[in-house]
MMTF fields as JSON, N, C-alpha, C and O atoms, coordinates in Angstrom:
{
  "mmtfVersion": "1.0.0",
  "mmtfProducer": "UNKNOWN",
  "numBonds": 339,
  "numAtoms": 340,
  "numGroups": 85,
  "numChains": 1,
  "numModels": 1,
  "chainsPerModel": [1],
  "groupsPerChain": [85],
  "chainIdList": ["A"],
  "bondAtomList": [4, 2, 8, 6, 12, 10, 16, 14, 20, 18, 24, 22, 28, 26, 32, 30, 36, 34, 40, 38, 44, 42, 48, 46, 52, 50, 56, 54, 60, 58, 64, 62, 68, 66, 72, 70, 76, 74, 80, 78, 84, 82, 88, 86, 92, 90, 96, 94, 100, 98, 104, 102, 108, 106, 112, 110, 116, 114, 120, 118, 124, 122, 128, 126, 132, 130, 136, 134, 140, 138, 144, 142, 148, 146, 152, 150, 156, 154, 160, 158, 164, 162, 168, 166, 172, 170, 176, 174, 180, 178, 184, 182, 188, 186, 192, 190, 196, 194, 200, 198, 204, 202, 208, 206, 212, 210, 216, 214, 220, 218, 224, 222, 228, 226, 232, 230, 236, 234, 240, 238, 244, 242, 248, 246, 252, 250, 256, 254, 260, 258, 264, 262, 268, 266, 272, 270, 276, 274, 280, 278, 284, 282, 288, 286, 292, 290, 296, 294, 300, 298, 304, 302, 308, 306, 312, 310, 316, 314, 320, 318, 324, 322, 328, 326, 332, 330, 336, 334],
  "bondOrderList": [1, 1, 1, 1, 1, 1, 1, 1, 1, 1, 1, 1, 1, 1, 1, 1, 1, 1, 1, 1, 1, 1, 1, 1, 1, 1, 1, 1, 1, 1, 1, 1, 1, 1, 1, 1, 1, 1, 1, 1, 1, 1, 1, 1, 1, 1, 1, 1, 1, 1, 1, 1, 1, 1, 1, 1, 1, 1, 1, 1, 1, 1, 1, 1, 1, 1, 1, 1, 1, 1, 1, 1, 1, 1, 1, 1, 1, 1, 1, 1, 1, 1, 1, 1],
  "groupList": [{"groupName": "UNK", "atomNameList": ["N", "CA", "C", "O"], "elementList": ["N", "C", "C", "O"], "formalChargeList": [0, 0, 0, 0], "bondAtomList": [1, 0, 2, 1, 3, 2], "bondOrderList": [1, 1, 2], "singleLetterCode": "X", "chemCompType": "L-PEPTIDE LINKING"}],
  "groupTypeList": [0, 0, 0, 0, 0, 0, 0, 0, 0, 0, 0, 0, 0, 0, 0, 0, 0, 0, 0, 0, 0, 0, 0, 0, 0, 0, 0, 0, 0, 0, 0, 0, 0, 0, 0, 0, 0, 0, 0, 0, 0, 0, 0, 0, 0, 0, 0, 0, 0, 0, 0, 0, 0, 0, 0, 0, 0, 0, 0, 0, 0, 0, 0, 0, 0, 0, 0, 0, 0, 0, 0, 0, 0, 0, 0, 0, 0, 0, 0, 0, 0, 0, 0, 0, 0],
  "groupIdList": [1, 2, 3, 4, 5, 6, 7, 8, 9, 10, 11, 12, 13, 14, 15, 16, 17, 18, 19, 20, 21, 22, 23, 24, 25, 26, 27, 28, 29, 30, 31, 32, 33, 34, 35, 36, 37, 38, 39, 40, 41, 42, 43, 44, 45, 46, 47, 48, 49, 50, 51, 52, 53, 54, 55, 56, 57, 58, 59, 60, 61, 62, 63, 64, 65, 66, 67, 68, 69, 70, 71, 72, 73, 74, 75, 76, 77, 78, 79, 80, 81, 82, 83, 84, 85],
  "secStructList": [7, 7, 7, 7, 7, 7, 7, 7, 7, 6, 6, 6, 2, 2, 2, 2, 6, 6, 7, 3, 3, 3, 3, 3, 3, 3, 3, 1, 1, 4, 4, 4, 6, 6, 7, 7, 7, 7, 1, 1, 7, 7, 1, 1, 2, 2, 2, 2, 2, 2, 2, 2, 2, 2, 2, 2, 6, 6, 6, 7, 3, 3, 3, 3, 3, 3, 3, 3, 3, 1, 1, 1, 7, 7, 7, 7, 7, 7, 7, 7, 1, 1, 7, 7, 7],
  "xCoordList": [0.834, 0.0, 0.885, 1.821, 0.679, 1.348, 0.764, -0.321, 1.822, 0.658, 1.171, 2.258, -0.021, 0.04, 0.297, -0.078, 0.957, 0.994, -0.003, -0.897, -0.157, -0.936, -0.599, 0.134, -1.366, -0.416, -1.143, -2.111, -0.052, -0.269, -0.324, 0.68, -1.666, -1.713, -1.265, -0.815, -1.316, -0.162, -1.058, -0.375, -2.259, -2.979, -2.499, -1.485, -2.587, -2.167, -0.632, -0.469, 0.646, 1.413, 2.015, 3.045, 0.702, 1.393, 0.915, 1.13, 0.101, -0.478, 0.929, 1.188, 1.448, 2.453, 3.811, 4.467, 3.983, 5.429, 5.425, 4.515, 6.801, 7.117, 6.807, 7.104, 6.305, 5.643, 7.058, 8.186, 6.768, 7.743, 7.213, 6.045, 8.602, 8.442, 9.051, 10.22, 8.647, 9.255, 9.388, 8.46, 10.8, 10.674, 10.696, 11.449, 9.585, 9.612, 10.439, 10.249, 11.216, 12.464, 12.035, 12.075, 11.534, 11.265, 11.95, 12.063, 12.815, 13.33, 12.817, 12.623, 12.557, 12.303, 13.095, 12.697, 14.778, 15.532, 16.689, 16.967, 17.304, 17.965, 19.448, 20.092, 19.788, 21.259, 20.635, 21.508, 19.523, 19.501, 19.488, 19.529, 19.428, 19.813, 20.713, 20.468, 22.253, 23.238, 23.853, 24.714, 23.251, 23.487, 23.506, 22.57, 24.787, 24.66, 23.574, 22.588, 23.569, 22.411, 22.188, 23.149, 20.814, 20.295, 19.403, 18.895, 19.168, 18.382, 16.982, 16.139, 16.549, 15.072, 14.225, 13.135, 15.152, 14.937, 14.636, 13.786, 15.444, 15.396, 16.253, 16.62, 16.711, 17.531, 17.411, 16.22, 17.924, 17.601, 17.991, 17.104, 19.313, 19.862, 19.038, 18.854, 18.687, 17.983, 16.514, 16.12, 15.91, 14.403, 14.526, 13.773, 16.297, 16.518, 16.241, 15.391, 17.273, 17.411, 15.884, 15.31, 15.511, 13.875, 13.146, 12.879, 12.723, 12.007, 12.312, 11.696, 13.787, 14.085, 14.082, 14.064, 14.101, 14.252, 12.419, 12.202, 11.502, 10.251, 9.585, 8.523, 10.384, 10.268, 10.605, 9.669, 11.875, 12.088, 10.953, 10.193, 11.07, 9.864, 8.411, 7.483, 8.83, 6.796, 7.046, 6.093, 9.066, 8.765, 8.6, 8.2, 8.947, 8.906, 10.248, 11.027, 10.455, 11.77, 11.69, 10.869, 12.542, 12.912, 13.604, 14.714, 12.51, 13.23, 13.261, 13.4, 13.077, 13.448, 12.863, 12.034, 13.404, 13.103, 13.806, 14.731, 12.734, 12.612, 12.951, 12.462, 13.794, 14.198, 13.57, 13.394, 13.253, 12.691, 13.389, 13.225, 14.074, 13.397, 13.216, 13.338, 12.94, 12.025, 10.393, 9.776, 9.988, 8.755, 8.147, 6.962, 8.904, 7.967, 8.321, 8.674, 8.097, 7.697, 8.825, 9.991, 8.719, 9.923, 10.096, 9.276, 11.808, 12.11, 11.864, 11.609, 11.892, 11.632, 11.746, 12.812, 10.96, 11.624, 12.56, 12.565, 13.569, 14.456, 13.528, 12.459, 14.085, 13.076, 13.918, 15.115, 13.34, 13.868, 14.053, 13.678, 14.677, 14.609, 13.458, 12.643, 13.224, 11.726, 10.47, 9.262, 11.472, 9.989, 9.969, 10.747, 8.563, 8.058, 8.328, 7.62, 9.022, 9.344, 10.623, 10.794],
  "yCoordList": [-1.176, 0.0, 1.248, 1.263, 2.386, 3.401, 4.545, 4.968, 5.364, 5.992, 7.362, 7.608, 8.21, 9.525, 10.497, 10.351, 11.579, 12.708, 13.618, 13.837, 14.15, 15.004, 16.096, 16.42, 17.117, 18.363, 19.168, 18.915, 20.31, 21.542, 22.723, 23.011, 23.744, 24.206, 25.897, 25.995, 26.749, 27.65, 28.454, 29.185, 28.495, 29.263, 28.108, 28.613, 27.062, 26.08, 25.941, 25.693, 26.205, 26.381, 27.805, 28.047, 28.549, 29.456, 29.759, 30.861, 28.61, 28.948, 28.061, 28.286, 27.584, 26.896, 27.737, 27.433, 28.632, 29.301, 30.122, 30.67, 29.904, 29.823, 29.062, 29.466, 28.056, 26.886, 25.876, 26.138, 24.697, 24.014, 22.622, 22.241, 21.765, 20.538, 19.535, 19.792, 18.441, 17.048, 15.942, 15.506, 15.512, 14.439, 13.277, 12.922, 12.103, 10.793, 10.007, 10.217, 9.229, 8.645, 7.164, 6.978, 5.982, 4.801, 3.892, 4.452, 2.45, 1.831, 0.403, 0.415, -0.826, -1.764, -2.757, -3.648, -2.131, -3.561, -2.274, -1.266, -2.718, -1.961, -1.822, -0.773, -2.912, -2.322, -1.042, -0.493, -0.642, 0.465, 2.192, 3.263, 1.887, 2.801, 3.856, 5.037, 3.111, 3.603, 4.046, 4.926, 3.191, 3.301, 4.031, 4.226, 4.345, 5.527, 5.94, 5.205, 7.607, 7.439, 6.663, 6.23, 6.084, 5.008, 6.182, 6.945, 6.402, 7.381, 6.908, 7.685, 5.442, 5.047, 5.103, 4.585, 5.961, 6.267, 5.349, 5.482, 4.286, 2.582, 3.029, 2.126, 4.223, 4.894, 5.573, 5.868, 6.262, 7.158, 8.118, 8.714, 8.312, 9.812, 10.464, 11.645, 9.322, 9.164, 10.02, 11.013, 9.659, 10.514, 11.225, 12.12, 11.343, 12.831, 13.926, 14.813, 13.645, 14.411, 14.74, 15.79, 13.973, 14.055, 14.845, 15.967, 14.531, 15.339, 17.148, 18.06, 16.859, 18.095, 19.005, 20.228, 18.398, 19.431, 19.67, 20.702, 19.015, 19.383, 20.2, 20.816, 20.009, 20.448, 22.334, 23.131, 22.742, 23.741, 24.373, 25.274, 23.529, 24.048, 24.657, 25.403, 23.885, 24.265, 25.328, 25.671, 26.017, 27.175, 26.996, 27.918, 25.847, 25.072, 25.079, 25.389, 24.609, 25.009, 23.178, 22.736, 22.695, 21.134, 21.58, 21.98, 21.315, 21.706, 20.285, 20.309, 18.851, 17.915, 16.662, 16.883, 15.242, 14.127, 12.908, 12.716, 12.242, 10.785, 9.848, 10.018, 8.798, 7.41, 6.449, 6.442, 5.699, 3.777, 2.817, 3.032, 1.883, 1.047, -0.582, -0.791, -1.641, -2.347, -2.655, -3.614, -1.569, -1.207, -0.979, -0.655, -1.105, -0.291, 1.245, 1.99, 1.498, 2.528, 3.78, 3.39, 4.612, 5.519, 5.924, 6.022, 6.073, 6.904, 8.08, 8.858, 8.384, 9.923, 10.998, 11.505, 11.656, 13.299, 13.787, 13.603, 14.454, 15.656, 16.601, 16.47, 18.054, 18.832, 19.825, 20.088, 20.014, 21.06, 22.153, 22.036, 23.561, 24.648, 25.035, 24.596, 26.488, 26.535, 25.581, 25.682, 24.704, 23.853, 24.091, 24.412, 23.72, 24.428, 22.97, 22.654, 22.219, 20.72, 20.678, 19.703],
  "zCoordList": [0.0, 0.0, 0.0, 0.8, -0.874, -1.03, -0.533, -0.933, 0.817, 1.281, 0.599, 0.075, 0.785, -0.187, 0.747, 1.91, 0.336, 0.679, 1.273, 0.455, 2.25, 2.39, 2.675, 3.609, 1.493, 0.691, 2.114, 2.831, 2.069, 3.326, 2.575, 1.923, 2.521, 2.121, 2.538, 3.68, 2.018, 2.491, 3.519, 4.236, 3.741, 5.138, 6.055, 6.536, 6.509, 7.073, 7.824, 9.019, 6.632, 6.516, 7.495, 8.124, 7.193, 7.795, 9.083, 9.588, 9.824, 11.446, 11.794, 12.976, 11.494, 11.644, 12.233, 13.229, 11.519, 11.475, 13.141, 13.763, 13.447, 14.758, 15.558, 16.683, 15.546, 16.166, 16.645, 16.227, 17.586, 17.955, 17.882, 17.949, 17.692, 17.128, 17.778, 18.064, 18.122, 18.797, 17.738, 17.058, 17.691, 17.055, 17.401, 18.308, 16.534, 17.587, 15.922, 14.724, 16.571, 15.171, 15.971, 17.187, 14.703, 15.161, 14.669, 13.579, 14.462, 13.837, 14.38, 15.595, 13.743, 13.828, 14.77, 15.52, 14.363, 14.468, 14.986, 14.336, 16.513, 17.441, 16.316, 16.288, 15.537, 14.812, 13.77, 13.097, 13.625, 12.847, 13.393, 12.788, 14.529, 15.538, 15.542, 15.79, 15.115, 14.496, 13.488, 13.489, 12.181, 11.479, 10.022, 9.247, 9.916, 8.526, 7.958, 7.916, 7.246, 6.381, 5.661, 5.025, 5.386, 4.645, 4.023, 4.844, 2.737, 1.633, 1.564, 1.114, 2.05, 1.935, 3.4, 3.646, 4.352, 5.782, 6.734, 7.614, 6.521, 7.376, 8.391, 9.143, 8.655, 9.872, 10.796, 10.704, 12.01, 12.863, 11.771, 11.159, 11.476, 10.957, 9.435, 9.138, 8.728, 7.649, 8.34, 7.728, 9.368, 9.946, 9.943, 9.561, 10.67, 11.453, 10.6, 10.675, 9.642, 8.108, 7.821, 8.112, 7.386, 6.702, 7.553, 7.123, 8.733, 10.082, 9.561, 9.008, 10.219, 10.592, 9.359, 9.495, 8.121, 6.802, 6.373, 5.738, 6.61, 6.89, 8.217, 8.311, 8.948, 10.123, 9.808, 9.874, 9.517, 8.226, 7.619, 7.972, 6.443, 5.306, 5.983, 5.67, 7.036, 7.394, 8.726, 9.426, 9.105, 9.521, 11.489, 12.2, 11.926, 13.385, 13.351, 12.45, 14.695, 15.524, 16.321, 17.125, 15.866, 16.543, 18.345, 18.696, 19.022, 20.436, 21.394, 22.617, 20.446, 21.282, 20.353, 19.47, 20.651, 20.009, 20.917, 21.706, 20.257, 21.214, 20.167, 19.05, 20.414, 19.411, 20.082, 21.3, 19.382, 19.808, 18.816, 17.615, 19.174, 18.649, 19.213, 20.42, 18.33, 19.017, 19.05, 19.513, 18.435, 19.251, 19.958, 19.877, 20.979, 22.351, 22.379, 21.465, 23.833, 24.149, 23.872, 23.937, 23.7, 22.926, 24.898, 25.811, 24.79, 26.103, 26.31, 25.39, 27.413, 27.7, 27.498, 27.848, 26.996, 26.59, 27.049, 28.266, 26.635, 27.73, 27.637, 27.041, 28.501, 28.653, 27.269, 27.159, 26.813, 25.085, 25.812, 26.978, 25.402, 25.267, 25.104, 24.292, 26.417, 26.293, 27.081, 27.297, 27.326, 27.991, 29.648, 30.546, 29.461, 31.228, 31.738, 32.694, 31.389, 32.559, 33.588, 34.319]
}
């Protein structure tokens, strides 16, 4: 199944700007954790990349992110810049 895009349109886009962003980065299998960019995003750094360069475009500020993998439960936030924790 190929999932589609869902386009952001530029009023949308723009309740957005200055806004802040958490990233949650998931991987299946714990050796991918580490490992190099992979270009089909089977990676942490590969999300990272991707996340954070949409994260960009749409004008948000990355002030913290969580990795899993495994599948369970992603660890704990740090507290980002800015955060009331």
């Amino acid at each position: 199944m190929t999932r589609r895009k869902k386009s952001t349109s530029a009023t949308e886009t723009a309740k957005l700007r200055g806004g802040r962003a958490v990233l949650y980065l998931r991987v299946s299998d714990p050796k991918q954790v580490n490992t190099d960019y992979d270009p089909e995003g089977n990676s942490i750094p590969a999300q990272r990349q991707a996340c954070t360069a949409l994260a960009a475009d749409l004008g948000l500020t990355v002030v913290d992110e969580s990795t899993s993998s495994r599948g369970g439960r992603p660890r704990a936030l740090t507290a980002g810049p800015g955060s009331s924790r």
